[in-house]
Each structure stands twice: as C-alpha cells, then as structure tokens.
C-alpha positions, 0 to 999 in steps of 0.5 A: 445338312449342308444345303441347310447350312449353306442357306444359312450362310447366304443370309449372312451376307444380306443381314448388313443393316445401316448403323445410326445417323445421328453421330456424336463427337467432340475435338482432343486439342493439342497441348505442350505442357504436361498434366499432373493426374491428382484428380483436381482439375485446376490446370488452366489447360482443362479451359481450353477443352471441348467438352463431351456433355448431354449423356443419356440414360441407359437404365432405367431408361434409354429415352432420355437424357441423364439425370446426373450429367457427366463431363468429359474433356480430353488434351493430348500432347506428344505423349500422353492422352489427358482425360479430365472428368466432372461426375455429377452425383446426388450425394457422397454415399458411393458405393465400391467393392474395394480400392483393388484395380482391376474392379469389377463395374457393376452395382458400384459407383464408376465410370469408364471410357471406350477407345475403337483406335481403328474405328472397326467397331470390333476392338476396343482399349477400355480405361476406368476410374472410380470416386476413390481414384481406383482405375481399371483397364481392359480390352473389348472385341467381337463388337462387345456383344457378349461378355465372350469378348470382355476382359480386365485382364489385360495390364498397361502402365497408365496414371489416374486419381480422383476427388470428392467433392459435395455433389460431384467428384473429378477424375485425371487419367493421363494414358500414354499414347503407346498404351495403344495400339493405332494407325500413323496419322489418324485423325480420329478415333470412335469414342463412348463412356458408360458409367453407373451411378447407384445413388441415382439408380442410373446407368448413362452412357454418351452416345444413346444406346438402347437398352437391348444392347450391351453397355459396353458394346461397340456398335453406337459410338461417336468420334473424338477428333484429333486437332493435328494427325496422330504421329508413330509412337515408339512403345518402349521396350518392356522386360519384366523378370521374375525371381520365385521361391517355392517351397511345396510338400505332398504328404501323398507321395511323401515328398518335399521340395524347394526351388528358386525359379527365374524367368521372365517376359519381353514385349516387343512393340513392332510399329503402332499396332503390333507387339512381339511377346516373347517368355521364358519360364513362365511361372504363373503361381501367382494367378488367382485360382479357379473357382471349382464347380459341381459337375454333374455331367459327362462333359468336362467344364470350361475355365476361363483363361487367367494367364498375362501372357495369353490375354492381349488379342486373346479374341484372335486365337480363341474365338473360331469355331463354337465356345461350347461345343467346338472350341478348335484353339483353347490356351488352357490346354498349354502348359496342362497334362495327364500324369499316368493316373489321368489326374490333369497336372501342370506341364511347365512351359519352357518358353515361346512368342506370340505375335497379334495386333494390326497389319492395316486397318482391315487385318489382323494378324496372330501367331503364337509358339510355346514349348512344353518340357517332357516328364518321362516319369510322368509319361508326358512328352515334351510338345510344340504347340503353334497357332497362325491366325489371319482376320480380314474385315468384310462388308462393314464389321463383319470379318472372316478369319482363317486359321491352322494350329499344330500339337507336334512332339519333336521326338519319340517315346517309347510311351506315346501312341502313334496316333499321338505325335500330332495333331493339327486344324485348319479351318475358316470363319465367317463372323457376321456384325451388322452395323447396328447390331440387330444381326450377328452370326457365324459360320465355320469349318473346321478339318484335323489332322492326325495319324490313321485318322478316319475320314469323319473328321470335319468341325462345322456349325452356323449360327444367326441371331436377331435382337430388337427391343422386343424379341430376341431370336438365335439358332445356333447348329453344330456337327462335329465327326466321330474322326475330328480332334483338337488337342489344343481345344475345348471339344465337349464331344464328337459324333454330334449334330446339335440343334440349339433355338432360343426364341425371347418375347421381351416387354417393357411395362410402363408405371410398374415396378418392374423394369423388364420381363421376358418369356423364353423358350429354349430346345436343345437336340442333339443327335449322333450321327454314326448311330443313324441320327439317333437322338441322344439329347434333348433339353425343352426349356422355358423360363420367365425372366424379370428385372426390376427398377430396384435392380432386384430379379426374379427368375423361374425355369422349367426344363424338361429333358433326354439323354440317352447314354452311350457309356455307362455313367454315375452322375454322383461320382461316387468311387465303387458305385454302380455306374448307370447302364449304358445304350438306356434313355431317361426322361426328367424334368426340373423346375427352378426359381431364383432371386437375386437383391439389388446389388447395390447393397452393401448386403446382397444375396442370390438364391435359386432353388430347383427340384425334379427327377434326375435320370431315374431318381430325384435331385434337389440342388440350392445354388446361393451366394451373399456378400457384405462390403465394409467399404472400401477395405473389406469385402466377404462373399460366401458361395454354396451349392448343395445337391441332393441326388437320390436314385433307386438301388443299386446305384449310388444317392448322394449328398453333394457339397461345394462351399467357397467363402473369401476375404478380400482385404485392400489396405490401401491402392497398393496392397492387397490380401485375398483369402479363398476357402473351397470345399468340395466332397465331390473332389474330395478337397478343402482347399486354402489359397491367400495371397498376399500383392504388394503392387510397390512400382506401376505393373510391379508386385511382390507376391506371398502365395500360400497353399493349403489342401486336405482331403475331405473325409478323413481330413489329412493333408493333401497338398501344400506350398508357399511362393515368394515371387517377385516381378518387375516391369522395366521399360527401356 
C-alpha cells in the first residue's frame, strides 16, 4: 500500500499544467468623492469608469459570447470599492426566491462578483445582488472546486441596491475595503462575475469558463488593476453582544426553566489579512436547525456547519484529511456530548479565540481555543479544545498544510476513563491544483494520540482526479488503523482500507434537447485489514446522467452491493427488534430513477423512486420534494422520504417516514419569518422550529425563536422552548 501510495504522490508533483493565456482585465479608478448605493447610476463618477464588457455564455453554451450582455464598473476611494452594474435582460418577469439575504443563486435571477485579493487562485470574497436589490456575501476556497469550499455563511457590513428598468436593471455595491482581507500595496486583484439569467435560459460569466468547471471556480479569471497601490486599511474593531431570554420545559423530566443569557463576540483585525476572533458565551439558539435525515446505515451522518463563529477560513481548520471517511478537525464536535443515556446533548462553550487569514502572500495561518463547561450530572467533563494549522502555498496553487489538534480535560473525574483524558493529531497535507484545474488531488498523513493507545493508529489516504470536457476520472484511497482516534473529527470508522473509483464518459449532443448526458461507473471496496483484509464492503455502481436545455434532469442508477457485518445490526431501528447477526455477508442490488423539473418555475418538483433487495429482504424508498414561490415574499417547499423495508422473521420490517414542509415569509428586506415542520418515526419526533428576524441596523437582529416537539406515536409533548435573543454589531 505504501509504495502505491508513494506513486501516487510522485504524480502530484508532475500534474502542474499551464493556466490560460488569453487574460482579461480592466482598470478601478480612484475617486474622491463618495457614492450613494440607490441603484441608480446617475452620478457623473460611473462616466469616468473602465468598464468590464463582452461576458461569455456559460450555459447553454460555453463558446460563445452572451446573449444578454452585462456591464461592470468599479471606483475606489479611500475607503470603499464602488461597484456599479448594468443587466441587460429579455423582460421584467425575474425570478427570485424571496427578498432574504444570503439567497441561494441558482435557478433565479442574480449576479455575483469573485474577488482573489491575494491572487492565489485558492481564496476568494464573493458579493451578490439580485434585480430587487437583495445582496449576498460569501467566501470561496480550495479553488472553488466542490461546493466542500462554497459558503453564504459568512456575514460583513456591505451596502447595496438596485433598479428596474424596461429591458435591463442596475445595481450600486459599495463595499468597504476592510471587508477584505489583502496585502499593503497591491496593485491588482484576480477578478470574474458569473450571473443567471432564467429569462434568457443563460448562464454568463466574464472571463470564459468551460462548461466542465464550476462557475464559481477560481481558476479562469481576469484582473481588475488599481490606478494607485492599495494602502493598510484599519478594520475596525467589532463587538457584538447579545441578551437571550430563554424559557424552555421538558415534559420528560418534568422540568421547567427560564434564564437570561448574555455574552458575546469581539473580532479583532491584526493588519489587512488577519482577524482575532474572540467569544464569550457564545449561544447559537438562533441558527437555523439541521435538517433531519433517514439513516439507514451503520455510520453516523455528517452535518454541515452552521455557527458564525466557525465560518470564516473554515477551509483552513477543516478541509485536512478525507471529508467522508477521515475528517481529523470537524467543529461540530465543539460545544456537543453524550449524556449517560448516549443521547448527543449540547455542552455550552465558555468562551475562546480563534486566529486565521494571511501571514504573506503564501502563508496561511490558524489557530483556534474553546473551552467546554463540565456537567457532573450528566458525567460530562469540562474539555480544552485547540487546533494549530499552518498552509504553505507550493509550485502555483498547490499548498501543503500541516496541522496538530489537542481534546485535553484539565482535571480529573472520577466518571472519565483513563484513555479518555486526551487525545491529540498531527498530521501534513498535500493538496494539489493544477493551474488549469484538469488536475487536483490530495495526499495525507494523519498519527493520534491517546492513552495505552495500540500502535495502529495512522490516518492516510491519496486521492487524484482528471476532469477534461469529455471524461472524468478519480480514485480516492483511504486507510485508517483499528488504534487512530480524532475526537474532534468525523471519523465514519477505523480498521479500514478503501478503495473509491469513479470513471465518467461525458457527451455533448448537438441540435438536441438535450444539453449534456454522462454514463459513469463507481466501485467502492473496502476492506478490514486486521481481519486479513477481509473485504467487508463493496458497492458497483452505474448510472446514466442527463441534463437538458430546459434545465430539467433525468437521472437512472443501478448499485449492486456487499456488506458484510462485524456487529450485529438492524438497519430499521426498531426498538426490541431483532438485530441482524453478526460475522454474515449479504448481497443486494438496488435500481433508482429520478427526475428533477426546471427550477426556474415558480413550481418545481424533484422525484426518485428506487427498488431492490436489502441485505436479506426488500426495500422501497421514494425521495421527493416541491416548492411553490409566490414571488418575492413567500416561499413553501415540501420534502418527503418514505422507505419501506421488508426482511424475513424474525427480524423487524418497517415503514420508515421523513416529512419536512416549511414556510419562508420575507415581509420586507429586513424581517423575516420561517416555519420548519419535521416528522420523523424513525426518531420518534415531530418537531416544530419558527422563527421570527427582525434585521433593524446592518448585522444587527432581533430574533423569536420557538421550539416544538412531540413524540410521534402517542403524541405527547417532548420538548419545548422560546428564545428572545437580541445581537448587536458595533464598530468601534
């Protein structure tokens, strides 16, 4: 395995291709006098502007140049970046989801603009505006090339607005300069603007990006030149404290309770290209909750991650190692326990730093510290919780990363496990980018750290990956000893060597209806290698993949797998069942179609059926969700999964149901209300989330949150509170 590895590595290192020749760019003149963001170009500064013009089609072509042309202009001043921006457009009848920030881009009518301020291709600041002048601001890493490295997430002070007119509308942006983070006396930044367009059926972007890329990709992009160097900005200091009222009752434990909560976050900015986040209390009852799943497996289910205070840089923390099977940093894990019935409760954070962002052009730099408060009741100790990341830039876009984290408890507990008082990675990390984004890939390894731990307890995996116009290649390794542990990562299980191909045959018909179709062909083996390498896993599939020009898909799969149980296991979770035994294999096999309409609808659907055998019984699974938009106010979308397992007797068959409807209601730019219904019988809930933003100063909110549960088969009450939280951002 390691000399296989080792191979692999040494192709990293030879896959550094040429980016393009033809480059883009257009000069940001500086002004003296400030702009009014109304979204109304009328101020005689927009005359004196370079524009950047001639946006290429994207979708349904990448060849030629769009069909609806787009014009940007910038101007900077001491302060500000100016950002003025004429849409041209083939009517009035846009399409958007709601007047919410933060939108999501896709299937409605936008544009956004990428700024690289360190000109890596890696990072990214990402700002967007809709006809209705409903802005947007995200951060892009690892080169944009999954959605792994997309976030909206992350929040800035920024002003922006726009204005219909007949066959076209503008848009103002004025974005302070220390939203940013740069180098003193830069001279340029690598620029590109995508935007959708749903009346033409168009997709643009300036600078030409083929159509296997991904739009927000930061590998073909231009430059937007500075007439004079940029200077060193002074980020003001934020503070922004919060006030929580909390009334909350479990009818389980027959318990009522009401606290008021104060606490709050301090960023720090440590020259143009560092911030020092610093929180105490942090409460993040207000963030949104997760959308619940149907697990069938014997893994646990990865979460995104949707707290403020973990967002900016998150790439730096979280991005080591492999995402799905060897996740060494996971900051989920952070402010989570088990209680003495193994239920995963929250742990409240008593407060921490963390530290990222540039030290030059090539080196990134993050550090992060949180302390967790102890629940002797609950047996849960109080844990110090740090990681140290360091990210050097190598041979173009390529960087390798190096990183150690520590779960350390500070004082003993008579309930806590010897092997429990620590645990601690290092490990180092190649991530390959070539310059034109055929290539990427990744090479790590990962050594824990823990009391009386065995010897087997390295994390290491390579993975490459080829992406041209008509094929598309990876294989992606992974072995993880029986001994390694991360307790601040997602590790789905140890004592495993995997082995993941995914080889894509893509065409591009002419004169059809359809705009792209693919086949693909997907083995996944795993293996356990304390057991001789017995192979405990497989998974062969195949699929068909089409995307038509209407912006409707067609899907169809066929899967046909192995797994072979160690533990015994009953994949309906039925309480009292008969568990499936352990040291058996079993063979099934799976066929699936789904259809997707075009999103562009103010109705749209998604729908995939799927039937086969399931370990030694049947199952029949129908995944589906619709939306309706009454624009721009009102949104519902209805999701639904439904499984039904059938096994023979003894074991347990069941009807499984996941059923999650929601409201979003925008009654204007700054109030909003959401309402998310979720029914599991799986989990045994029905559980009811509204809440209630009233976003009264820029980053500044007022929130009502209240929470509902019940169980589901005799439909008692479970669980229920209301939160009054109050934030505030003040720079100083």
């Amino acid at each position: 395995m390691t000399r296989y590895i080792s191979t692999i590595v040494l192709l990293l290192f030879f896959f550094q291709i040429q980016a393009q020749d033809i480059i883009k760019s257009f000069v940001v003149k500086q002004v003296n006098t400030q702009i009014e963001p109304d979204g109304i170009l009328d101020e005689p500064q927009w005359n004196t502007a370079v524009p950047a013009t001639n946006f290429w089609q994207y979708f349904p072509l990448d060849s030629i140049q769009a069909t609806k042309q787009t014009e940007i202009k910038m101007l900077y001043d001491n302060d500000n970046l100016y950002v003025g921006i004429t849409v041209y457009t083939a009517g009035n009848d846009y399409a958007i989801q709601s007047l919410k920030r933060d939108f999501r881009a896709g299937n409605s009518d936008n544009i956004t603009l990428l700024f690289d301020t360190f000109n890596d291709g890696n990072n990214a600041f990402l700002f967007g505006i809709n006809p209705y002048g409903v802005r947007r601001e995200g951060l892009v890493s690892g080169g944009g090339l999954n959605l792994n490295g997309f976030t909206i997430s992350w929040d800035v002070k920024w002003k922006g607005d726009s204005k219909i007119y007949d066959g076209y509308y503008t848009s103002e942006m004025v974005i302070p300069l220390t939203a940013f983070k740069f180098k003193e006396g830069e001279t340029k930044w690598r620029f590109n603007s995508y935007r959708f367009d749903t009346q033409s059926n168009e997709n643009s972007t300036w600078m030409n990006i083929p159509q296997n890329q991904n739009i927000y990709g930061l590998t073909f992009m231009g430059d937007m030149i500075f007439e004079n160097p940029l200077g060193n900005y002074r980020t003001p200091l934020a503070f922004i404290p919060y006030i929580n009222t909390i009334a909350q009752e479990d009818f389980e434990l027959n318990e009522t309770n009401t606290t008021i909560k104060v606490g709050g976050d301090v960023k720090i900015p440590i020259g143009n290209s560092m911030n020092l986040d610093v929180t105490v209390n942090p409460d993040f009852s207000q963030v949104e909750v997760d959308d619940q799943v149907t697990n069938l497996t014997r893994f646990e289910v990865s979460l995104p991650e949707k707290r403020q205070f973990f967002i900016d840089n998150s790439d730096l923390f979280g991005s080591f190692g492999g995402g799905r099977d060897a996740n060494p940093f996971f900051s989920r894990r952070i402010g989570i326990a088990k209680d003495t019935a193994d239920n995963s409760i929250e742990n409240k954070i008593i407060g921490g730093v963390r530290l990222s962002g540039k030290v030059n052009k090539s080196l990134r730099l993050g550090f992060l510290n949180l302390q967790t408060e102890e629940d002797l009741e609950m047996n849960i100790a109080s844990n110090n919780n740090t990681m140290f990341a360091l990210q050097q830039t190598v041979f173009g876009r390529s960087n390798i990363g190096m990183f150690f984290i520590n779960r350390e408890t500070f004082k003993d507990y008579d309930f806590q496990a010897p092997e429990d008082r620590y645990n601690r990675v290092a490990g180092v990390d190649y991530n390959l980018i070539s310059d034109n984004n055929v290539w990427n890939g990744k090479f790590y390894v990962h050594k824990s750290f823990a009391h009386n731990a065995g010897s087997k307890d390295l994390s290491t995996g390579a993975f490459l990956q080829y992406n041209s116009r008509n094929w598309n290649f990876f294989e992606d390794l992974v072995y993880l000893g029986n001994d390694f542990r991360s307790d601040l990562g997602f590790i789905r299980r140890t004592d495993i060597f995997k082995s993941a191909t995914m080889i894509e045959r893509i065409f591009w018909p002419e004169n059809s209806a359809l705009q792209t179709h693919s086949f693909q062909f997907f083995p996944v083996i795993t293996w356990s290698p304390d057991t001789n390498f017995t192979k405990t896993d497989y998974d062969l599939m195949g699929a068909w993949e089409s995307k038509f020009k209407d912006q409707s898909e067609i899907n169809i799969g066929y899967s046909h797998s192995y797994t072979y149980l160690l533990d015994e296991f009953d994949p309906t979770n039925t309480d009292g069942a008969v568990a499936l035994p352990s040291e058996v294999g079993y063979h099934y096999n799976n066929v699936s179609i789904e259809y997707q309409s075009d999103g562009r609808k103010r109705f749209g659907f998604k729908v995939e059926p799927s039937y086969g055998s399931f370990f030694n019984g049947d199952r029949f699974s129908v995944q589906g969700e619709m939306y309706l938009r009454f624009q721009p106010k009102v949104f519902l979308i209805m999701k639904a999964n439904y499984d039904k397992i059938t096994l023979p007797a003894p074991y347990s068959s069941a009807d499984i149901w996941l059923i999650s409807p929601k409201i979003d209601v925008t009654l204007s730019k700054s109030i909003f209300w959401s309402t998310l219904v979720q029914y599991s019988n799986q989990r045994d809930n029905l559980g009811f989330n509204s809440r209630l933003q009233w976003r009264f100063a820029p980053l500044s909110d007022l929130f009502i949150v209240y929470n509902d549960n019940y169980f589901v088969n005799v439909f008692e009450p479970k669980f229920r509170s209301i939160n009054l939280k109050l934030t505030y951002w003040l720079n100083i």
